[in-house]
C-alpha positions, 0 to 999 in steps of 0.5 A: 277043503284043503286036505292039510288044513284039514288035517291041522283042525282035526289035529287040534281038536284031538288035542284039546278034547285030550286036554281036557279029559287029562285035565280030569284025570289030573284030580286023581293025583294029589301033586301037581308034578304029578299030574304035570308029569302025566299031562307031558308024557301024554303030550309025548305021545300024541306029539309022536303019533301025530309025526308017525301020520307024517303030516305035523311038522314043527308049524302044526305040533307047537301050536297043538301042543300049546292049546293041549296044556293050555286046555289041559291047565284051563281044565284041570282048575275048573274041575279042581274047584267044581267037582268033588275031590275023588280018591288019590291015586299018588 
């Protein structure tokens, strides 16, 4: 397998499964901008270590970062009406 098609599914991955636990995290914050504001300092940071691997260019990091908020958003509704509201953090 090619190692840089390797490493965009990986990459991918990562992003979504971090997606989705930011998605249930997000219950834990009463606003919406809020919770946007976690979900895009995350994406910050992922985004800035997977440069830091040096092998994500802007072909792999905006496809990552569309399936990261898209999952993100999917996720975080999902949980919104399935699960029992926890405590508030803000």
């Amino acid at each position: 397998m090619d190692p840089e098609l390797k490493f965009q599914r990986i990459s991918i991955l990562v992003f979504a499964l971090l997606g989705i636990v930011i998605g249930y995290l997000s219950l834990y914050f009463s606003r919406f901008w809020y919770a946007l504001g976690l979900a895009l300092v995350v994406a910050i940071i992922l985004g800035a270590v997977t440069k830091k691997l040096g092998k994500a260019d802007k072909k792999t990091l905006g496809p990552n970062l569309a399936v990261f908020f898209l999952i993100w958003l999917l996720s975080w509704v999902l949980f919104f009406n399935l699960l029992p509201l926890p405590g508030k953090l803000f």
